[in-house]
C-alpha positions as a Python dict, from the first residue, in 0.01 Angstrom:
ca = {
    (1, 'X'): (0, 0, 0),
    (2, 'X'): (-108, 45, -377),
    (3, 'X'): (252, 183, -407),
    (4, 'X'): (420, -121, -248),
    (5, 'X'): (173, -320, -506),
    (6, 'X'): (302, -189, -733),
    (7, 'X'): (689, -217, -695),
    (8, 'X'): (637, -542, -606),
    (9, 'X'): (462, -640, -925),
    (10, 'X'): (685, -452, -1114),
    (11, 'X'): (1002, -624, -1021),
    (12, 'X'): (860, -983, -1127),
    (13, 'X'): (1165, -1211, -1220),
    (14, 'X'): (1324, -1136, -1576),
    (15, 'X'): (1282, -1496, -1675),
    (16, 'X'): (955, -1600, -1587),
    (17, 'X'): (815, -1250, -1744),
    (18, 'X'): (998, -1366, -2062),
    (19, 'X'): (830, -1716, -2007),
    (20, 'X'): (484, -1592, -1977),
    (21, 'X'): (518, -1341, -2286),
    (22, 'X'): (636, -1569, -2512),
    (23, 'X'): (377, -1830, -2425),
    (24, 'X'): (128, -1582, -2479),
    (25, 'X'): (222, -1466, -2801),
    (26, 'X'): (261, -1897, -2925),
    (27, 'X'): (-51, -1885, -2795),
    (28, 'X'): (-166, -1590, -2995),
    (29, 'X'): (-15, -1698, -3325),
    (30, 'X'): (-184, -2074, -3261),
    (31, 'X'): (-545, -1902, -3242),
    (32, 'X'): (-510, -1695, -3517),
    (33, 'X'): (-344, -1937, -3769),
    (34, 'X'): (-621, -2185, -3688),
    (35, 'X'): (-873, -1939, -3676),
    (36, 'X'): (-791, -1833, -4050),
    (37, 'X'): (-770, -2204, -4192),
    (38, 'X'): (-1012, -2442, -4000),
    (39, 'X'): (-1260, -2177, -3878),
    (40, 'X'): (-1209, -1995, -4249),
    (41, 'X'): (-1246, -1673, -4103),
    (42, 'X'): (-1024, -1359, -4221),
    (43, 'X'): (-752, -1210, -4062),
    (44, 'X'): (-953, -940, -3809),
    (45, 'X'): (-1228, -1223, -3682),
    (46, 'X'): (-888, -1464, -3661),
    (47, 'X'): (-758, -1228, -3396),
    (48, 'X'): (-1082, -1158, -3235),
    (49, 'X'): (-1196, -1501, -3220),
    (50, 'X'): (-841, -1600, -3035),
    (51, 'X'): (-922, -1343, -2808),
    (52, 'X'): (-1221, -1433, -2679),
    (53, 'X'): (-1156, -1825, -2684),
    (54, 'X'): (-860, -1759, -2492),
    (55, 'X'): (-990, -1545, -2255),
    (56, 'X'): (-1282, -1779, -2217),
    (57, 'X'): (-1515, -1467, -2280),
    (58, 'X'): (-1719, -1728, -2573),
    (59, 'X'): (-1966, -1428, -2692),
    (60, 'X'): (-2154, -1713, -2928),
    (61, 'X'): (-2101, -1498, -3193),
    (62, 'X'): (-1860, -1729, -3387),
    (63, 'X'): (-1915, -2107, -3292),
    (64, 'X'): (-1742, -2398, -3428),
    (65, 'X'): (-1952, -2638, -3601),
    (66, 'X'): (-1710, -2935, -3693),
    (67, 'X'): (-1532, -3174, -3516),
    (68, 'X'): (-1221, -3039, -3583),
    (69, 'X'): (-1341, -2686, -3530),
    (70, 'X'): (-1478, -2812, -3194),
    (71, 'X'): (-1157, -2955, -3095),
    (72, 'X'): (-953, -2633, -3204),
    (73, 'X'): (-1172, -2430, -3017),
    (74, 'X'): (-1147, -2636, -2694),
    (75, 'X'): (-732, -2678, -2679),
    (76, 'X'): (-739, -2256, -2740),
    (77, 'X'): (-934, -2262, -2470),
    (78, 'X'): (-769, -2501, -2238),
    (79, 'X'): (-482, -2308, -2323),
    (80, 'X'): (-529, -1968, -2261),
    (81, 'X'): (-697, -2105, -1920),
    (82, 'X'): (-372, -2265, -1841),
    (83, 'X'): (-194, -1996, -1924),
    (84, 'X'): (-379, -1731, -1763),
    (85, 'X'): (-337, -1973, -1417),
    (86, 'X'): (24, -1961, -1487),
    (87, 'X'): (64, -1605, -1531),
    (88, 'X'): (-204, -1541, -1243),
    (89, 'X'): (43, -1790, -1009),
    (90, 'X'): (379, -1637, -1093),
    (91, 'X'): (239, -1289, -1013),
    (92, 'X'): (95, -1453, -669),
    (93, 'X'): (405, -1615, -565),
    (94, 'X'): (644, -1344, -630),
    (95, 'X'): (382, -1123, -447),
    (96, 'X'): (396, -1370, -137),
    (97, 'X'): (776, -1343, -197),
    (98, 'X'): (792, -1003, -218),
    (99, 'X'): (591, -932, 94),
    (100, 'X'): (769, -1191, 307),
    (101, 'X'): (1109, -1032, 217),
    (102, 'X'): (983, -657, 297),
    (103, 'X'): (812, -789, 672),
    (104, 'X'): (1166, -980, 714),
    (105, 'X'): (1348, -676, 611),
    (106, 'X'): (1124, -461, 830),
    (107, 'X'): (1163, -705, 1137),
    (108, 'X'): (1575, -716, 1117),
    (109, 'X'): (1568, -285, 1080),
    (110, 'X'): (1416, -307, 1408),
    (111, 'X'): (1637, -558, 1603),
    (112, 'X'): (1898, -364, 1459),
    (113, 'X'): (1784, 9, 1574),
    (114, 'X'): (1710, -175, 1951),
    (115, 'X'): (2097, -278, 1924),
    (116, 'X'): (2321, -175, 2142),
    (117, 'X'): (2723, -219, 2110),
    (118, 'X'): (2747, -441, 1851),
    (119, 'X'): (3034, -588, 1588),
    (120, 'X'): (2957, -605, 1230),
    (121, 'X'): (3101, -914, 1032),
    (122, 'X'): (3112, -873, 647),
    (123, 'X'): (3176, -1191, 515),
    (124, 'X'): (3091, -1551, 629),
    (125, 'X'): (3362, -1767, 464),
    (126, 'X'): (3601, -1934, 612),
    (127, 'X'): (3735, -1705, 848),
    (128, 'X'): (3452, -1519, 880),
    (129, 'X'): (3289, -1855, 1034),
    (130, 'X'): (3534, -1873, 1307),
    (131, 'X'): (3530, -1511, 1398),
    (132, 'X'): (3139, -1516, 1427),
    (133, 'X'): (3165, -1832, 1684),
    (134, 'X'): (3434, -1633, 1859),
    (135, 'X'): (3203, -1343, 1881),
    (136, 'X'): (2853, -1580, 1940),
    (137, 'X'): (3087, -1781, 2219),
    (138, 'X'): (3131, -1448, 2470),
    (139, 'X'): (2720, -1369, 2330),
    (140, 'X'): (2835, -1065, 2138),
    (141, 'X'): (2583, -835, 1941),
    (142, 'X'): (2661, -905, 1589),
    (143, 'X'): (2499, -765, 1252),
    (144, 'X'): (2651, -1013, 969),
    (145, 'X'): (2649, -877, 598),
    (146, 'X'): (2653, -1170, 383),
    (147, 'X'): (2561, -1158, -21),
    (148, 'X'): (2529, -1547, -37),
    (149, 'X'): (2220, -1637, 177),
    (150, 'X'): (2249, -2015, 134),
    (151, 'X'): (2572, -2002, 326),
    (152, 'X'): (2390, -1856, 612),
    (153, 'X'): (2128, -2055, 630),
    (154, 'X'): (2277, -2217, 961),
    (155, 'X'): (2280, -1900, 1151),
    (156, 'X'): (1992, -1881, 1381),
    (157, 'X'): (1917, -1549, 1408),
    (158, 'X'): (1793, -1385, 1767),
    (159, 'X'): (1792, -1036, 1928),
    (160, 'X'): (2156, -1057, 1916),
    (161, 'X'): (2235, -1171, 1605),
    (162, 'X'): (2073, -1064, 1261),
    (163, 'X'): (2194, -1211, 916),
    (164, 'X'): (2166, -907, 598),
    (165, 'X'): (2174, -1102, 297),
    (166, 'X'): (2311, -812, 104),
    (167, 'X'): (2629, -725, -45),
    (168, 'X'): (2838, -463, 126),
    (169, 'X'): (2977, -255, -125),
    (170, 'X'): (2625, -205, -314),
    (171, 'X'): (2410, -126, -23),
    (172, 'X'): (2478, 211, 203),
    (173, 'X'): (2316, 40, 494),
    (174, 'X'): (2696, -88, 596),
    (175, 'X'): (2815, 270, 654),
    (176, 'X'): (2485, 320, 879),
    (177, 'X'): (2585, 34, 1108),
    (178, 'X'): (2900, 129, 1175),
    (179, 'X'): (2773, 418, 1336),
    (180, 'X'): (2825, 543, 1736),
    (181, 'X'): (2658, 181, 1819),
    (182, 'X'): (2913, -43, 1652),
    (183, 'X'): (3176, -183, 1851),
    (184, 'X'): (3443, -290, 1560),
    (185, 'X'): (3367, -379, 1205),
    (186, 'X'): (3516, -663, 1106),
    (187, 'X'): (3558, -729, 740),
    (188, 'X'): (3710, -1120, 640),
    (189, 'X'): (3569, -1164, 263),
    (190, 'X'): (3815, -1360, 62),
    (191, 'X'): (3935, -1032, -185),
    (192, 'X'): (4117, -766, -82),
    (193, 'X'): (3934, -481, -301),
    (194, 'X'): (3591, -607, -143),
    (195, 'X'): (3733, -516, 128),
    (196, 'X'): (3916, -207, 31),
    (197, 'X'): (3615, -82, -104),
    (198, 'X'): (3408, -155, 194),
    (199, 'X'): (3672, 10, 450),
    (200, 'X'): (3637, 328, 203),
    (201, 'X'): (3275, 271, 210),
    (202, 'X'): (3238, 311, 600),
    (203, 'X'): (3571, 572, 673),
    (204, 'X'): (3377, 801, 447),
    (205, 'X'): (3067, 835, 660),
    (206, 'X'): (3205, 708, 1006),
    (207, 'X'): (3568, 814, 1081),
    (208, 'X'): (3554, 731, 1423),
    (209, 'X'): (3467, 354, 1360),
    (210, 'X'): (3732, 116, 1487),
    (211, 'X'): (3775, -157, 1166),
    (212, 'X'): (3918, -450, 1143),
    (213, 'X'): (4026, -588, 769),
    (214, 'X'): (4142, -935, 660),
    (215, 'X'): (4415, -884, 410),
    (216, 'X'): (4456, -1180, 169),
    (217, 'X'): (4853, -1073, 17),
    (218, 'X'): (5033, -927, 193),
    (219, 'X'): (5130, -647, -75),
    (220, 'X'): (4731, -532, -7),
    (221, 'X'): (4813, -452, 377),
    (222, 'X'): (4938, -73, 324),
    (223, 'X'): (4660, 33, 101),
    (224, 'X'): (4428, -87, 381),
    (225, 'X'): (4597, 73, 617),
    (226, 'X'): (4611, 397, 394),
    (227, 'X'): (4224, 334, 294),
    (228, 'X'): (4113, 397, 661),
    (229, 'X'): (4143, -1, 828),
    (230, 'X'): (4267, 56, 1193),
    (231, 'X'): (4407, -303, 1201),
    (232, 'X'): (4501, -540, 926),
    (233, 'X'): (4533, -916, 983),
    (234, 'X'): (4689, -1167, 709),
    (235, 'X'): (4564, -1539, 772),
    (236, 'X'): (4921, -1648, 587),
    (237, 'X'): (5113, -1448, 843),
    (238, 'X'): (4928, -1589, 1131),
    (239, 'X'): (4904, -1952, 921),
    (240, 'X'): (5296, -1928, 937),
    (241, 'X'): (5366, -1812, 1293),
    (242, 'X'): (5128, -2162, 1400),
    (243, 'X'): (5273, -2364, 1167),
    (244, 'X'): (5623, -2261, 1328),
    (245, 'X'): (5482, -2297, 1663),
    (246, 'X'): (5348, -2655, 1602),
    (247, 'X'): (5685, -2770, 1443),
    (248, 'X'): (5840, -2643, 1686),
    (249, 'X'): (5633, -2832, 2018),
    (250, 'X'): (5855, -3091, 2111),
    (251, 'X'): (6094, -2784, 2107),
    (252, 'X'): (5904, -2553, 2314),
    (253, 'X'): (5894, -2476, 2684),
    (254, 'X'): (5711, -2308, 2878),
    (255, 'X'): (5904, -2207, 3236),
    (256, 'X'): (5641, -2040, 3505),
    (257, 'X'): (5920, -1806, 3706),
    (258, 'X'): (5872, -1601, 4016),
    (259, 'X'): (6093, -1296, 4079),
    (260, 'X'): (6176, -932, 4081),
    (261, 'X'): (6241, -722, 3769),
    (262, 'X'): (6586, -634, 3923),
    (263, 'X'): (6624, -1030, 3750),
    (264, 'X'): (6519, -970, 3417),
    (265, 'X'): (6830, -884, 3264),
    (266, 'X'): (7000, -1232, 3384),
    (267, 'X'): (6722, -1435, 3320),
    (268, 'X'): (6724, -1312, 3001),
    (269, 'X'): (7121, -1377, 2961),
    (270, 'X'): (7052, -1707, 3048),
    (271, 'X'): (6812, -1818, 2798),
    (272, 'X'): (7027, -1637, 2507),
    (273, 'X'): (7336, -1821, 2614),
    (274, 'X'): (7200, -2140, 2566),
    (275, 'X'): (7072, -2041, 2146),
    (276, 'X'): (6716, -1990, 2307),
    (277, 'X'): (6436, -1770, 2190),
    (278, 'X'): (6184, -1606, 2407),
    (279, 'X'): (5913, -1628, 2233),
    (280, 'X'): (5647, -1434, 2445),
    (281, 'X'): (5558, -1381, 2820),
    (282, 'X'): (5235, -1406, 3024),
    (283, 'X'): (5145, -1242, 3352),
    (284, 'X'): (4905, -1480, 3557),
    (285, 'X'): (4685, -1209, 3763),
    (286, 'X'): (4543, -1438, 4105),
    (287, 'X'): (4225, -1554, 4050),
    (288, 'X'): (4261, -1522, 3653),
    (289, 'X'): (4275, -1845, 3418),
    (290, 'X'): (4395, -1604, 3080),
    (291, 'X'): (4695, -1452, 3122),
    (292, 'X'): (4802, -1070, 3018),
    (293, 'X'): (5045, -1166, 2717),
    (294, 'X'): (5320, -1015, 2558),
    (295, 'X'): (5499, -1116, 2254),
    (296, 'X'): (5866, -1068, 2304),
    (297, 'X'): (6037, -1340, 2002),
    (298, 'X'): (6431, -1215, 2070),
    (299, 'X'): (6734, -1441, 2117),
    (300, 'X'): (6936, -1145, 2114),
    (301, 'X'): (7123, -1056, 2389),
    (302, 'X'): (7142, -691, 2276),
    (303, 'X'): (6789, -670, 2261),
    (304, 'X'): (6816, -725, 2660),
    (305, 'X'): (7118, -474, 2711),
    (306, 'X'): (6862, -221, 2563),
    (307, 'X'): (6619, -262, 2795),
    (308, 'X'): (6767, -285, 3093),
    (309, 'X'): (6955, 12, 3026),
    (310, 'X'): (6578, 220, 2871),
    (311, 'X'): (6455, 62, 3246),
    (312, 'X'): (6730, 209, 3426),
    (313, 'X'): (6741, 574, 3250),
    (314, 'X'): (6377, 559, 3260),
    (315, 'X'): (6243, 536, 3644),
    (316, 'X'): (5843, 609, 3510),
    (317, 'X'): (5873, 303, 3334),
    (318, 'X'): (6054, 106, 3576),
    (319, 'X'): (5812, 172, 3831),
    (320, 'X'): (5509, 51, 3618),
    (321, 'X'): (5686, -252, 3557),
    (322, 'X'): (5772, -263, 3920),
    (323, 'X'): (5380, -245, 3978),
    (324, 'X'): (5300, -511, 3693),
    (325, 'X'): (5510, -759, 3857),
    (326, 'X'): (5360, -679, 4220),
    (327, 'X'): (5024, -681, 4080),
    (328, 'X'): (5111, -1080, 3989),
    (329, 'X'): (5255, -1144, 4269),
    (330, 'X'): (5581, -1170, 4056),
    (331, 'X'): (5439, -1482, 3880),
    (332, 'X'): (5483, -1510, 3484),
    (333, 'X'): (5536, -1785, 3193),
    (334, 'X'): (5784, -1728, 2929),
    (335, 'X'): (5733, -1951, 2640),
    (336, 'X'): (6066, -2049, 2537),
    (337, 'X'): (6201, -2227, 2177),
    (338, 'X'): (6518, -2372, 2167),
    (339, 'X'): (6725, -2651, 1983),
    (340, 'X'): (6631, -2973, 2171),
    (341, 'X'): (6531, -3115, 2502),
    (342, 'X'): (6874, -3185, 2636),
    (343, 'X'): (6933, -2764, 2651),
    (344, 'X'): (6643, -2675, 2790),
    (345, 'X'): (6784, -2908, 3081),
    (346, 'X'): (7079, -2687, 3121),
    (347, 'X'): (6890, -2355, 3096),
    (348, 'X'): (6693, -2483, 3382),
    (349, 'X'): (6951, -2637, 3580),
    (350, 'X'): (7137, -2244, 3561),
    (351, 'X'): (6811, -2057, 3584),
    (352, 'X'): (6755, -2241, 3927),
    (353, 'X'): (7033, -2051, 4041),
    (354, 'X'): (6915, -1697, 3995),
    (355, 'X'): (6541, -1694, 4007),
    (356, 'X'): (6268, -1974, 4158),
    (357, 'X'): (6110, -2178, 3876),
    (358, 'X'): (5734, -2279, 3970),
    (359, 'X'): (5653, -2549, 3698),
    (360, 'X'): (5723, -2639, 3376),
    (361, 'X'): (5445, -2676, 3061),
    (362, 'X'): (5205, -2567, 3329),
    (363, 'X'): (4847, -2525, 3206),
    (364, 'X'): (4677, -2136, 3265),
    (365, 'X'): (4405, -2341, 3491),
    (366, 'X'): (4755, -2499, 3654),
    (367, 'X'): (4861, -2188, 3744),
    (368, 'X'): (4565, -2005, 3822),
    (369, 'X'): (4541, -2243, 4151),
    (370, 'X'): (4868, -2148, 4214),
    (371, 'X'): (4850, -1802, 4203),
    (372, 'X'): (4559, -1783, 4396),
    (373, 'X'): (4694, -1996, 4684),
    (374, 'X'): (5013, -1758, 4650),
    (375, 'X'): (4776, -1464, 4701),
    (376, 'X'): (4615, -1623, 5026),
}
């Protein structure tokens, strides 16, 4: 205890020490000057007079006989009083600080040794936000380092969720969290080296941990990758791919299909004669709003010569396909951009011919009552 005392006293803030010195030595200076000309007294009973006034010690040994000695003496007084309450308060609150940070500190150690499987977040900015109400949404474990405590001063913290109001790549307590217990370490601060140095940080100690880096240019993504990150994500790239996407809605379709892979290949023909793009496909397992998605984004109709001929040299593969589609009763999406309304009409008009078309700009909830009568 006397230890903790005395680290705690010891790391008073800079300012207010500065503050309380130099008040004390105005102070000082104030008694002894008027010590020497209205009490008359020489230099050594100037200093020990302003000692004991100001200390409110008053031995009687020296005692001011004049008015204006009287009122000296009293304002040296007052002062040092009000000083000394000053001093006494700073080194009180600070204490009170002090202890309250070391009994929070102690109390999130603990919630974080009784974690289990967990995701550390460093960084609560912008992105960071909406990958924290991702994680809070499906009541994830999650241990968020960030240096800026008024920003998390909306968090409500819980078993499941404790706020360290520390920066990452001073403190060593990162690399300990990203131990066996950690799920994923996500790292979303706004600079790349931050988070360079914090994927360094954690590889060195933990080279099993599975992280996660935001990657702000896109120049930065191969030294993350080469620094240790297992996956890098760039908002800009993603930014682009939605903005695309949304410019491209009264251009999109998506076409729920039902058939065979032995129909892939002229499906696919299909949809590149008419200047399409398959943009991705879902598999709707029965019973399952979210789909199993796959991002495909060819127009090319070489692209679909390849794989039906890596499909037909390659029977392993063809039979887990064979089982995917079985396993959905044959039921998928495609998500499908093309020029304008008028040729998606066509391409559905000669995909009707080869393969049975379910809906079209069906919802996942749309389809998930499908599929599930399907599989009755």
């Amino acid at each position: 205890m006397r230890k903790l005392t005395f680290r705690i006293l010891t790391r008073l803030p800079t300012k207010y020490v500065t503050t309380g010195i130099f008040l004390i030595g105005l102070l000082f200076a104030y008694g002894i000057i008027g010590s020497h000309f209205i009490m008359r007294l020489n230099l050594i009973d100037s200093i020990y007079y302003s000692v004991v006034t100001m200390a409110t010690v008053g031995y009687g040994d020296l005692t001011p006989t004049t008015g204006i000695q009287k009122i000296f003496a009293t304002t040296l007084a007052l002062g040092g009083v009000a000083l000394l309450a000053y001093v006494f308060n700073i080194i009180l609150t600070s204490f009170q600080e002090r202890m309250s940070e070391y009994s929070k500190g102690a109390r999130k150690m603990k919630a974080i040794e009784q974690m289990e499987n967990y995701y550390v977040l460093c960084g609560y900015g912008r992105v960071g936000k909406v990958v924290f109400e991702e994680l809070n949404q499906r009541n994830q474990n999650v241990i968020i380092f960030e240096k800026d405590s008024e920003v998390t001063e909306d968090i409500e913290e819980s078993t499941n969720v404790v706020v360290i109001n520390k920066d990452a790549t001073e403190d060593d307590l990162i690399a300990k969290v990203a131990g066996e217990k950690c799920r994923s370490v996500i790292i979303s601060t706004g600079s790349d080296v931050t988070n360079l140095f914090i994927v360094l940080t954690i590889r060195e100690t933990n080279p099993d941990a599975w992280i996660v880096s935001r990657a702000s240019k896109l120049e930065n993504i191969s030294r993350l990758r080469k620094a240790g990150a297992d996956k890098i994500v760039s908002p800009e790239i993603i930014g682009g791919k939605d903005l695309y996407l949304e410019s491209a809605k009264p251009h999109l379709l998506r076409l729920t299909v039902q058939h065979t892979t032995d129909k892939i290949y002229d499906e696919f023909e299909i949809i590149s004669k008419h200047g399409c793009t398959l943009e991705n496909i879902d598999y709707h397992i029965p019973g399952i709003e979210t789909p199993l998605s796959r991002e495909i984004k060819t127009m090319d109709l070489k692209d679909g010569k390849k794989f039906k001929k890596y499909l037909d040299t390659n029977k392993d593969a063809k039979e887990s396909l064979d089982n995917l589609y079985t396993s959905v009763n044959n039921i998928h999406s495609h998500l499908i951009s093309g020029p304008d309304r008028s040729t998606f009409e066509k391409l559905i008009n000669d995909l009707e011919k080869e393969i049975t078309i379910v809906g079209k700009n069906l919802s996942n909830k749309e389809i998930m009552k499908i599929t599930k009568k399907r599989k009755e």
